[in-house]
C-alpha positions in Angstrom: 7.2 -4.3 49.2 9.9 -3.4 52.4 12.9 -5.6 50.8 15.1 -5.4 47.8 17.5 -3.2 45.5 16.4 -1.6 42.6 18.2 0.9 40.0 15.9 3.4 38.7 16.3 4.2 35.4 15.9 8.2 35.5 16.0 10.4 32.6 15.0 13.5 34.2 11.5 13.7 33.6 8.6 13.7 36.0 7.4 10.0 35.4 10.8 8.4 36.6 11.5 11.1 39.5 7.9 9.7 40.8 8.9 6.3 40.2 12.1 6.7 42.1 10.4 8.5 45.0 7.6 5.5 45.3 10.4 2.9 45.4 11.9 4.5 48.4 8.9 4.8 49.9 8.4 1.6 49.7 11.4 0.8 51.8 13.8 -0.1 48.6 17.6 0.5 48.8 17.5 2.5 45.4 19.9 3.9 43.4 19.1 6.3 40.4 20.6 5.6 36.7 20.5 8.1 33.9 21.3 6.4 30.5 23.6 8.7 28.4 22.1 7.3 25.1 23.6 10.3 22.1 25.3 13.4 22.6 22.9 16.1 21.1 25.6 17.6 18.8 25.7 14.0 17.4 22.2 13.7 16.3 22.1 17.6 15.0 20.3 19.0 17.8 21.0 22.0 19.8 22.9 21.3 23.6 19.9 21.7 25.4 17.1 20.2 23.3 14.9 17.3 23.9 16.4 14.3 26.0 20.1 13.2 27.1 20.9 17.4 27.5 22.7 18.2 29.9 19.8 19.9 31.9 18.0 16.4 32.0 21.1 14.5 33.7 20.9 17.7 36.1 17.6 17.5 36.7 17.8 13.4 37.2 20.6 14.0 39.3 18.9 16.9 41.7 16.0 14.5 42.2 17.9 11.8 43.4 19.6 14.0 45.5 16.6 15.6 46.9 15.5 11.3 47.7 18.8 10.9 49.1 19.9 8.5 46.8 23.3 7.8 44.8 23.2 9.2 40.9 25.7 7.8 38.4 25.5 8.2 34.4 25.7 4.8 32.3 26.9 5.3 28.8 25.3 3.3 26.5 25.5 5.4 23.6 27.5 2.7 21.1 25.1 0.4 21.8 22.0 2.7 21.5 23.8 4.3 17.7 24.0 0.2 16.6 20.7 -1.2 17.8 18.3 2.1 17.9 19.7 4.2 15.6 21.1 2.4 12.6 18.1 0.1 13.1 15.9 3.4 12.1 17.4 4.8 9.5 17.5 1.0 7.9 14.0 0.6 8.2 13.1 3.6 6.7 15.8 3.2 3.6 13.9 -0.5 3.1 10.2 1.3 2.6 9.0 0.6 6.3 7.8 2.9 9.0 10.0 2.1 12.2 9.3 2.0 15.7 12.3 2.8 17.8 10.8 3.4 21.2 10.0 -0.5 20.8 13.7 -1.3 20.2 15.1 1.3 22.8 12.8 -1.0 25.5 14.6 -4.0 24.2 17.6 -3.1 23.4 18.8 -0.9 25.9 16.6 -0.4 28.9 15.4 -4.2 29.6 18.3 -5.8 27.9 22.2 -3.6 28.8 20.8 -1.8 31.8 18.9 -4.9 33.3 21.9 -6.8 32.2 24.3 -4.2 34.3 21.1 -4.2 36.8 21.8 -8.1 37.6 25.5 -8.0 37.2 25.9 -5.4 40.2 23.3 -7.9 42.4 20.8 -5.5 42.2 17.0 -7.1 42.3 15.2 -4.4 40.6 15.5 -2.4 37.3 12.4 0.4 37.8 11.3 2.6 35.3 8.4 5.5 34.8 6.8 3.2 31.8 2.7 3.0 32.5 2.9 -0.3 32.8 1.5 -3.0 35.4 3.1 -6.7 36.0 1.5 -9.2 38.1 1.7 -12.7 39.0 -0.7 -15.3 38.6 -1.6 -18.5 40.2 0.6 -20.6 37.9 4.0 -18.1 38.5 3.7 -16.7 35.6 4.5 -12.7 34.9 1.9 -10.7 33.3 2.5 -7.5 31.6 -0.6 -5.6 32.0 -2.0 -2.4 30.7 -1.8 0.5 33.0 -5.0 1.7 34.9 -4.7 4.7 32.7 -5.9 3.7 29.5 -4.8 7.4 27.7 -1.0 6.7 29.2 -0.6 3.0 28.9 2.5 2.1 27.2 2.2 -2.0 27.2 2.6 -1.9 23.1 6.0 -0.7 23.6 6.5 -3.6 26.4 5.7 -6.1 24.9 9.0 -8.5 23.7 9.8 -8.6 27.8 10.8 -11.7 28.5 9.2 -14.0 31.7 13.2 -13.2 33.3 13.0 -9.6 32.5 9.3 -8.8 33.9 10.6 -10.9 37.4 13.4 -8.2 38.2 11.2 -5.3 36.4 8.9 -2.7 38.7 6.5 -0.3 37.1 5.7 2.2 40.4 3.3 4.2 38.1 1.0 1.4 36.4 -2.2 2.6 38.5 -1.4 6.1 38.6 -2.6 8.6 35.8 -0.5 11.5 34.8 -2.2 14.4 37.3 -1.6 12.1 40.5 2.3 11.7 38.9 2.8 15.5 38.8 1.1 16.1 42.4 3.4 13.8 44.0 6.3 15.7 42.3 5.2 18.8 43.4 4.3 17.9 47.4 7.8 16.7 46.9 9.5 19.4 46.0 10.6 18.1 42.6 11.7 21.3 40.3 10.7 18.6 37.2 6.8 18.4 38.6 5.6 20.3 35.2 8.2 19.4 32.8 7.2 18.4 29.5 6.8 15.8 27.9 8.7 14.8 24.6 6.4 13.9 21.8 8.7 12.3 18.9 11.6 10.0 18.4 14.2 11.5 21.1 16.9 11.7 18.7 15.2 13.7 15.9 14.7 17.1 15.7 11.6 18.4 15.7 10.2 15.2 14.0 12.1 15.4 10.3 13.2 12.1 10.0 14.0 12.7 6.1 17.1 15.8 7.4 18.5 12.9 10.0 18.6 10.3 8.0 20.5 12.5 5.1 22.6 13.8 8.1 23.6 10.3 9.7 24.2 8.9 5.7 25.7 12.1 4.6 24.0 12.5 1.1 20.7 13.7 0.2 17.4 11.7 -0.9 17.2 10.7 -4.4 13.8 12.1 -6.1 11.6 9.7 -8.2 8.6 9.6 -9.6 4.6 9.4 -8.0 2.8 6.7 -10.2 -0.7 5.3 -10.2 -1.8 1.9 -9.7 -1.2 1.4 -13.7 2.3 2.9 -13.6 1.5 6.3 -14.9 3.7 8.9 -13.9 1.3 11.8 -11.7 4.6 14.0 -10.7 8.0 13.8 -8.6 8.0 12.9 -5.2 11.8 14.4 -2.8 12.8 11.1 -2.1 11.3 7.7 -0.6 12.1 8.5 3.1 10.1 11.7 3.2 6.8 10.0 2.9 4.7 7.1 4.7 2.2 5.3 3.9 -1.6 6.5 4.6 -0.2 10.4 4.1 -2.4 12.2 2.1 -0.6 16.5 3.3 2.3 18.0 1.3 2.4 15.5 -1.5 2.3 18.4 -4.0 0.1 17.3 -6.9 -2.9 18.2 -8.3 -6.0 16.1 -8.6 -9.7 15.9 -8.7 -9.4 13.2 -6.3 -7.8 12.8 -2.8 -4.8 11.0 -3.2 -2.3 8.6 -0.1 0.6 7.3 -0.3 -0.3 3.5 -1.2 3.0 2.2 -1.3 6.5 2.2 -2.0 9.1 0.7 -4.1 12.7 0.7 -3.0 14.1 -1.1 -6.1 12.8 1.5 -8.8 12.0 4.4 -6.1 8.6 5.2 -6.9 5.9 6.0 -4.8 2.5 4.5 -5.6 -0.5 7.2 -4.7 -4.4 6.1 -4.8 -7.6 6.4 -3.2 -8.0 6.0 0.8 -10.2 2.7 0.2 -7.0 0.7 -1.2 -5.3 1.4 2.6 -7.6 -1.0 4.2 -6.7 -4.5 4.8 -8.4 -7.3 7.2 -5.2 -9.3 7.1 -1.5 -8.6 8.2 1.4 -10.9 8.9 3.6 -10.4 11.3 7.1 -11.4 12.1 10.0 -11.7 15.2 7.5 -12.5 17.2 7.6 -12.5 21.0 4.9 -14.0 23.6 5.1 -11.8 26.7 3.2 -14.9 28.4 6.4 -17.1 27.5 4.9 -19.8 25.6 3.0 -19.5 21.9 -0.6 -19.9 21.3 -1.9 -23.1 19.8 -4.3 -23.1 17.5 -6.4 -20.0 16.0 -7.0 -17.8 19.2 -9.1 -14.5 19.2 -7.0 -11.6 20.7 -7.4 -7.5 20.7 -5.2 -6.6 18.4 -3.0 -3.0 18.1 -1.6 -2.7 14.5 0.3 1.3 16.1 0.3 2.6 19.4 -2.0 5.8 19.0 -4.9 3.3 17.5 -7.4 1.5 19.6 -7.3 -2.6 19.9 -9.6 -3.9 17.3 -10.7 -8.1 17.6 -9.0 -10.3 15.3 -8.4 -13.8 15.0 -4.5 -15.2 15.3 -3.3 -18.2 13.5 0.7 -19.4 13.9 1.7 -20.0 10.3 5.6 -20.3 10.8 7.9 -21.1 13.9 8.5 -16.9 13.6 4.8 -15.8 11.7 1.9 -15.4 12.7 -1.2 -14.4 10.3 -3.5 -11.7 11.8 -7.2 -11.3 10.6 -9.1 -8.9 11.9 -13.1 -8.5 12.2 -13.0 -5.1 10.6 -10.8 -3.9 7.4 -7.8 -1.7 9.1 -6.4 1.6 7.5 -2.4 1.9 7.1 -1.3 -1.4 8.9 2.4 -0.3 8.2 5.4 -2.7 7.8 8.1 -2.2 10.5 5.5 -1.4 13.1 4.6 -3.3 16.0 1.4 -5.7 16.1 0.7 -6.5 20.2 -2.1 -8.6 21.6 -4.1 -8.4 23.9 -6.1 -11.0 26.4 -8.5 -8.5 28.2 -5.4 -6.0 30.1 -2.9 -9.0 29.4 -0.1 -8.8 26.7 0.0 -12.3 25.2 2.8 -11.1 22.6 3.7 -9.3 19.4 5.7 -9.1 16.4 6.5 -6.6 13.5 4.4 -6.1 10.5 5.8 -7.4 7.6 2.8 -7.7 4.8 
């Protein structure tokens, strides 16, 4: 690769300053974007916490310096509050357990900044995702898993479409974290040992149930644990503060370990029972999207990932609907949660995905 534009999509963190530096390298006229997706003070955070701070632009911004590079800020913050945000806090209000990094990737990075990518002639959008695309004999794009099984981040890839992976470059797709950081620091790169953020960007300190009352301005409304026969066992602080599978902090008593089974928005209970009743070998699926660009005929036998932090488990996938697809797996599955993503897998090759929706 000697040939080319690119925009690099920096947010101040090691992964991206590494990608930017590797596209360079590669002989790339670059130029390096930070997206200004929330102003902390927005989202209840303090100035300097988590991402979009001021520090992170800064620390974007010295990088691309340091590569001798242009820097410029994109606000998509609108955009980000409509499709990412409100998105969230709708999900969780309807009983289902969001996944907003998925949306950011497809509403924001791959769809306005590609968007803005192609409408300034550039080739390129590049990004720090763990990631790998290829090309096979037939032209068509293939998401991959990264070489780097504990960093891969394909699940969160996977509604790119065959036009978005062709301008898209993932630098760091056979890299694993130690070789990103040693880069940084032969570089010079003040950001080599930066952290990492580990929740939703846009919630402090992982309480989803204090943003969501903050963005709707009124507090949950408290109901009642039942049983599986609709016996009251206690009252819960509001539908929003729990998920489904959580057994910690449900304060009541038993002989028995109790989850959260289930939840029902139109009386606001939530149903607790024994672990055995979160299994399931079936889940349906919904919005679908095949990576690959055209869908499957017929049953087809996949690797299936029902959340990103659980490993792919066979199942067998059946179309059942022009947008549904029925998922069986080989083995019953613990807390397949509506609103999450379902990808599959071909060996290291996306095929597609959808959200849970049964």
């Amino acid at each position: 690769m000697n040939h080319g534009r690119a925009i690099i999509a920096m947010s101040g963190g090691v992964d991206s300053s590494v990608a930017a530096c590797l596209t360079k390298e590669r002989g790339l006229d670059c130029v390096g974007v930070t997206m200004k997706l929330f102003s902390n003070e927005d989202v209840g955070m303090d100035r300097d916490d988590a991402c979009c701070s001021l520090k992170d632009t800064d620390d974007a911004r010295g990088v691309a310096f340091r590569l001798g590079i242009p820097h410029y800020v994109f606000n998509f913050s609108e955009d980000f509050k409509r499709e990412v945000i409100r998105r969230f806090v709708e999900a969780y209000e309807d009983g289902h357990t969001p996944n907003p990094c998925v949306d950011c990737n497809r509403y924001i990075k791959f769809d306005r900044l590609l968007a803005r990518v192609r409408q300034l002639e550039y080739d390129f959008l590049v990004t720090g995702h763990y990631a790998r695309v290829e090309r096979d004999a037939g032209g068509v794009f293939l998401l991959k898993k990264a070489l780097d099984g504990a960093k891969d981040q394909s699940y969160f890839l996977y509604s790119l479409t065959q036009e978005q992976l062709a301008h898209t470059l993932f630098p760091l797709g056979r890299m694993n974290k130690k070789e990103v950081r040693e880069i940084a620091s032969a570089r010079g790169f003040l950001n080599a040992q930066k952290r990492e953020s580990q929740d939703v960007c846009f919630v402090t300190k992982g309480n989803y149930a204090r943003f969501i009352e903050g963005y709707r301005g009124r507090p949950c409304e408290a109901g009642n644990f039942i049983d599986s026969s609709g016996n009251v066992l206690g009252r819960h602080k509001g539908l929003i503060c729990y998920t489904v599978g959580q057994r910690r902090g449900l304060g009541i008593s038993s002989r028995h370990r109790l989850f959260v089974c289930g939840k029902n928005m139109a009386d606001n209970t939530i149903t607790l029972g024994d672990e055995a009743t979160l299994y399931s070998k079936v889940l349906f699926a919904e919005d679908l999207h095949w990576t690959v660009g055209a869908p499957p005929k017929g049953i087809i036998r996949v690797r299936a990932k029902a959340a990103y932090r659980r490993c792919e488990q066979w199942a067998a996938v059946e179309r059942v609907g022009d947008d549904r697809i029925r998922v069986e797996f080989d083995e019953p599955q613990r807390n397949t949660a509506t609103g999450q993503a379902v990808v599959l897998y071909d060996g290291d090759v996306v095929v597609g995905g959808g959200t849970i929706a049964a």
